[in-house]
C-alpha positions in Angstrom: 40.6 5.5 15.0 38.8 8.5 13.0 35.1 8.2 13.3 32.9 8.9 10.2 31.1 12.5 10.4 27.5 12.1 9.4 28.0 14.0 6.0 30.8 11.6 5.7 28.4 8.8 5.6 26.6 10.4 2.9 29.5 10.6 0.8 30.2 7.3 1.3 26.8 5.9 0.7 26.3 8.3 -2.7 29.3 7.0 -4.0 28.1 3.7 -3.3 25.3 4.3 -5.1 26.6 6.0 -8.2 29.4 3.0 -8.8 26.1 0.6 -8.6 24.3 2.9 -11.0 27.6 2.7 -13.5 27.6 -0.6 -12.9 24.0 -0.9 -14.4 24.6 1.4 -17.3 27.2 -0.4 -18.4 25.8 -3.5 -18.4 22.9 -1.8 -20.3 25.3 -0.5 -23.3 26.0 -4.8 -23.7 21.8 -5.3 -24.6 20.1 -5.4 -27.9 17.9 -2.4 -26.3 20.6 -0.4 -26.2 21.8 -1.5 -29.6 17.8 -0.4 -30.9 18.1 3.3 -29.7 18.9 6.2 -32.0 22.5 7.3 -32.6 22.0 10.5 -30.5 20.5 8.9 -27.3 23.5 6.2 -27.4 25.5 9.4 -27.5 23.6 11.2 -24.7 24.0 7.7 -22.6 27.5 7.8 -23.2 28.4 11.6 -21.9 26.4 10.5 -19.0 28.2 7.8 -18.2 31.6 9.5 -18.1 30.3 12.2 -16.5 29.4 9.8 -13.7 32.8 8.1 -13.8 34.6 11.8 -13.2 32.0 12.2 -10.3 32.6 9.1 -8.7 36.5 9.7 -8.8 35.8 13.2 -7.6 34.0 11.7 -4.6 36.6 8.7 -4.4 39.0 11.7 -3.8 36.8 13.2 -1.0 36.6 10.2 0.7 40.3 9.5 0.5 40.6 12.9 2.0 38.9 11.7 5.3 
């Protein structure tokens, strides 16, 4: 059995808490506060979001790598 490397762990744990944060930004894009902000901050909120989804897959990859 491999053992996790310390900067393993980190991996692990940031990808843990970038699927959370997705989790919560998507949830957010269901509210009425969402619904109240201007067209271009929607649009900023959505280019973050997929950038976040490309960077958890990238780290998804890493850790698959292990």
């Amino acid at each position: 059995m491999n053992q996790i490397l310390p900067h393993q762990e980190r991996v692990l744990v940031e990808k843990v808490e970038l699927d959370l944060k997705m989790d919560s930004l998507g949830k957010f894009f269901e509210t009425t506060l969402y619904d109240a902000l201007t067209t271009a901050e929607r649009g900023r909120l959505q280019r973050q979001f997929a950038a976040m989804q490309v960077y958890s897959k990238i780290l998804g990859e890493r850790i698959a790598a292990f």
